[in-house]
VOKEPA-580899 format. One record per residue (C-alpha): residue in one letter; x, y negated, z negated. Coordinates in steps of 0.5 Angstrom, whole numbers, plus 2048, in hexadecimal, padded with zeros to 3 digits. Each point is the difference from the previous one (the first is absolute). Example, Ala and Ser with C-alpha at 12.3 -4.5 7.8 and 13.67 -1.06 7.14 Angstrom:
2
a8198097F0
s8027F9802
***
This chain:
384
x83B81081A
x8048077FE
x802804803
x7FE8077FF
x8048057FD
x8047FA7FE
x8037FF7F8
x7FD7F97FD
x8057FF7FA
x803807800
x7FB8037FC
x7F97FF805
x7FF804805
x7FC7FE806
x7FB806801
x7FA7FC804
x7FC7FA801
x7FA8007FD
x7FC7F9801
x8027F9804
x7FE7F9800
x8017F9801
x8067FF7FC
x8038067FE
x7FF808800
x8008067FA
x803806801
x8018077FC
x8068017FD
x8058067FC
x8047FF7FB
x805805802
x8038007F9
x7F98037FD
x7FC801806
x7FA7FC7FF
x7FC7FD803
x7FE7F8801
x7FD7FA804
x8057FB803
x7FD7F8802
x8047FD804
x7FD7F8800
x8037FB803
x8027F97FC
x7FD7FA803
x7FF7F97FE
x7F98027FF
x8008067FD
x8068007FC
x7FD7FF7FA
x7FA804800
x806806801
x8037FE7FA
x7FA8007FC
x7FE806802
x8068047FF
x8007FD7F8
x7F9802800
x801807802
x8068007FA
x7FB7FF7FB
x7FB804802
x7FF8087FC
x7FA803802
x7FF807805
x7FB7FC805
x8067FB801
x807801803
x8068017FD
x8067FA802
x806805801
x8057FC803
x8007F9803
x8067FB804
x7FF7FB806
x806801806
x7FF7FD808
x7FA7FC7FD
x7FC8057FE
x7FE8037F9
x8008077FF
x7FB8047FB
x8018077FE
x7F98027FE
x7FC8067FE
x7FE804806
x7F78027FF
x800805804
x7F97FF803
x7FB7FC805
x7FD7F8800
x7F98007FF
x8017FC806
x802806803
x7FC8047FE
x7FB7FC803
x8027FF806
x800807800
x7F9801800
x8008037FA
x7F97FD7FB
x8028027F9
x7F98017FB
x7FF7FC7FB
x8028037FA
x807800802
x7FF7F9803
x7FF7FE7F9
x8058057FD
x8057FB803
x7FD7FA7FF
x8008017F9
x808803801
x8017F9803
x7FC7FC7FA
x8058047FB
x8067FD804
x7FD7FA801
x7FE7FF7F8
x8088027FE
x8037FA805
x7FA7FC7FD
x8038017F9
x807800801
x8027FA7FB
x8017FC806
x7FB802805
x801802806
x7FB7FF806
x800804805
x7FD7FC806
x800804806
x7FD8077FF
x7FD804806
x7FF806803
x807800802
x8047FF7FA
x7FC8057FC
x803807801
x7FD8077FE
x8048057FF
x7FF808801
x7FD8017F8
x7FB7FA802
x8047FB7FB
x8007F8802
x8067FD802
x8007F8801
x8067FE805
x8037F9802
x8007FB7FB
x8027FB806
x7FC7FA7FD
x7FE8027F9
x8037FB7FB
x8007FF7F8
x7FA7FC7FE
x8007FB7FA
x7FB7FB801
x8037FC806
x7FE800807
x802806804
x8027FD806
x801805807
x8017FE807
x7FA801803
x803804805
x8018057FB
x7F98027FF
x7FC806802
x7FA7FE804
x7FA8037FE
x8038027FA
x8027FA7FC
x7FC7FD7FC
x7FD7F9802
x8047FC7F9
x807803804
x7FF7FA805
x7FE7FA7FC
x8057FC7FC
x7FB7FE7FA
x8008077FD
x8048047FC
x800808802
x7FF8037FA
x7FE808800
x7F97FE803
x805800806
x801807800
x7F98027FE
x7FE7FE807
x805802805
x7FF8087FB
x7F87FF803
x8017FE806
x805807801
x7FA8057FD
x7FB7FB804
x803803806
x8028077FD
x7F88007FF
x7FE7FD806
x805801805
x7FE7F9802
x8077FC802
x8007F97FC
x8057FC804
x7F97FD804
x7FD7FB7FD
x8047FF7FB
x7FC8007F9
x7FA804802
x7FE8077FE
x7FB803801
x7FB8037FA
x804808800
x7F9803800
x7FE7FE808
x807803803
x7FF8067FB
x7FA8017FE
x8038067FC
x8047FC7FB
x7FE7FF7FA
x7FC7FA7FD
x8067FF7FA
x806800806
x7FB7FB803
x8007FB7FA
x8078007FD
x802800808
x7FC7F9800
x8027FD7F9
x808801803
x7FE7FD805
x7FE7F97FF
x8027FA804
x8017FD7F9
x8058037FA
x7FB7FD7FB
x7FB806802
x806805801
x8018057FA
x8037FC7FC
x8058067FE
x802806803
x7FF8047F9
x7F97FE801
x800802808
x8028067FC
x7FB8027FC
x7FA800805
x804805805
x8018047FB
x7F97FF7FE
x7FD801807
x7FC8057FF
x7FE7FC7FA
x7FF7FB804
x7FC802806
x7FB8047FB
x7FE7F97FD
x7FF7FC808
x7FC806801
x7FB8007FA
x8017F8801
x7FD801807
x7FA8057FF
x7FD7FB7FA
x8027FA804
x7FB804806
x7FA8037FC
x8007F77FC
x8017FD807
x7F9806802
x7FC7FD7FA
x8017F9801
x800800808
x7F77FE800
x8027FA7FA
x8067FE804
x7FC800806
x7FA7FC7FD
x8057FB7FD
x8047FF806
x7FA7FE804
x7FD7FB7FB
x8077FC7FE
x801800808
x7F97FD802
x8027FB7FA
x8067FE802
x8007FF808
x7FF7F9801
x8057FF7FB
x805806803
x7FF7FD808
x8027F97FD
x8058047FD
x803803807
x8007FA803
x8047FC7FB
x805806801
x8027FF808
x7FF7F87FF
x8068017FB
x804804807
x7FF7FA803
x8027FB7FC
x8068047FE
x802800808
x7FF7F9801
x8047FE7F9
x8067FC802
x8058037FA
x8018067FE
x7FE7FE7F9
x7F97FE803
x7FF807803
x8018047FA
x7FB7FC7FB
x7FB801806
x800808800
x8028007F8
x7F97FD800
x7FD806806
x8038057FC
x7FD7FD7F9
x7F9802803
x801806803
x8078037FD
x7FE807802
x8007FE808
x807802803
x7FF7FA806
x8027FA7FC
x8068037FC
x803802808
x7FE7F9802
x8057FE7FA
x804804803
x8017FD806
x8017F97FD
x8058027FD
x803802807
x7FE7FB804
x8047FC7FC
x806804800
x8008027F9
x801807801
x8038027FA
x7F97FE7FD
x7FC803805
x8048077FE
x7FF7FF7F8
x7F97FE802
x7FE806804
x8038057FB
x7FF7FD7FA
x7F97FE802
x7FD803805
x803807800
x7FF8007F9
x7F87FE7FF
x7FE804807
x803806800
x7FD802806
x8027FB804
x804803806
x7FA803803
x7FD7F8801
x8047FF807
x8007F87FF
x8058027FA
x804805805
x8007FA805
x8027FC7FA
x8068047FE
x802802807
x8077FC800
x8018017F8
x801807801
***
């Protein structure tokens, strides 16, 4: 560490520490030639981040928006490197949040448009760039209500390739599923999620670090939020990129839109309300005659269902377990019970990583309230 009142390469003055982590520290500096003031990171350089920290002191070189800091100055000694950074006089959205403070949410989506802004200029920049880790604590607020984005510790130019990131780097709670499996290549998708998963948060006050994936419908931890927040918060959401926002200018345009945006559910509910009123006494008619029918049939339906259980726990290869409860799974598709006892083969047969792709690429994805069946929990219990 500097010591304080110290000089660091006869122009910056040490006034005070500002934050402290694991590998380095930032303090406020003056430049006693012209008296501004500025950020200095100190980080030290390992075998394991030595090339995250040079990515990140060329990516911060690139960067010209009011949003992002300036790179001043940099230089390595006694193996750290230095970084000399605008200073952002103001407060973490982690720390606003620790501070009790609820922010409504008008001016909740007035910083998640700033941040998308910031976020559609690194996107576009003729090499991309991926910021990869944001939330509330490298998202700063300034006095004025401005947005600052902080820490470019694990954000990494992105040209098509794979993105690859020790997974210790990663934000629990915040990354997006794709950052832990090697198959999939990070793309602006990846940033989409972790932006949701922070305004998540800010909405709900909901911590997302467990279970890891699962949030909760906005409207049941704050029934005051709107039913658009709601909407656009599920679709960032998404365990699947596919059905993420494909862009952010296109998450942009409902936030901007959201007024918009909640006038069209509303009417959408109460037309939905007064058709499901006139069709109630046909529907009911109906149901009735299609389920006197069809009960032999269902029953022996049912009954094939669990025998498929049963073979699949008797199978002596994985392969036969799993053509067993494709077939359960074929009768009836929208009964989770079979997709959790595929699940399982997987991890009664020590194929782990196939048990997480599955959980979240199948489960998680066709029932999306899943977290409240408690065999699910118990399924997920040594995931987590």
């Amino acid at each position: 560490m500097l010591e304080i009142n110290s000089i660091f390469e006869d122009r910056y003055e040490i006034m005070k520490l500002i934050g402290q982590g694991g590998m380095g520290c930032v303090y406020l500096v003056k430049d006693v030639k012209d008296q501004s003031v500025w950020a200095l990171k100190e980080q030290r350089i390992t075998n394991v981040n030595s090339s995250l920290l040079a990515s990140e002191a060329e990516i911060l070189g690139k960067l010209t928006h009011p949003a992002l800091p300036r790179l001043r100055f940099k230089t390595e000694r006694d193996g750290s490197l230095y970084l000399v950074m605008d200073y952002v006089d103001g407060c973490t959205l982690e720390e606003l949040l620790e501070s009790g403070q609820k922010p409504g949410e008008k001016t909740v989506v007035d910083w998640f448009i700033q941040v998308c802004q910031v976020l559609q200029y690194l996107h576009g920049l003729e090499t991309p760039v991926v910021y990869r880790d944001l939330k509330p604590s490298n998202i700063m607020v300034d006095r004025s209500g401005r947005i600052h984005i902080i820490d470019f510790g694990i954000a990494q130019e992105y040209s098509g390739g794979s993105a690859d990131v020790e997974v210790a780097a990663l934000t629990r709670g915040y990354a997006a599923p794709e950052q832990y499996d090697s198959r999939y290549h990070l793309d602006v998708r990846t940033d989409i999620y972790a932006l949701g998963v922070t305004i998540h948060y800010l909405i709900t006050g909901k911590d997302p670090n467990s279970p890891p994936f699962h949030f909760v419908p906005v409207r049941k931890l704050n029934p005051r939020a709107s039913r658009a927040i709601e909407r656009i918060l599920k679709k960032c959401l998404q365990p699947s990129p596919d059905k993420r926002y494909a862009a952010v200018s296109l998450l942009l345009e409902d936030l901007t839109h959201i007024d918009r945006l909640e006038k069209e559910i509303r009417g959408r509910i109460r037309w939905q309300r007064i058709l499901a009123g006139a069709l109630t006494a046909a529907a009911v008619v109906t149901a009735l005659i299609v389920y006197t029918m069809n009960r032999d049939a269902r029953e022996r339906q049912i009954r094939q269902y669990y025998e498929y259980f049963v073979l699949a726990g008797e199978a002596q290869e994985p392969e036969e377990a799993v053509s067993y409860l494709d077939r359960a799974i074929k009768l009836n598709p929208d009964n989770p019970e079979a997709y959790m006892e595929m699940a399982k083969v997987y991890n009664r047969y020590g194929m782990y990583e196939e048990e997480l792709r599955y959980i979240r690429d199948e489960i998680v994805t066709r029932f999306p309230d899943i977290y409240e069946n408690e065999e699910f929990l118990e399924l997920i219990e040594d995931l987590e």
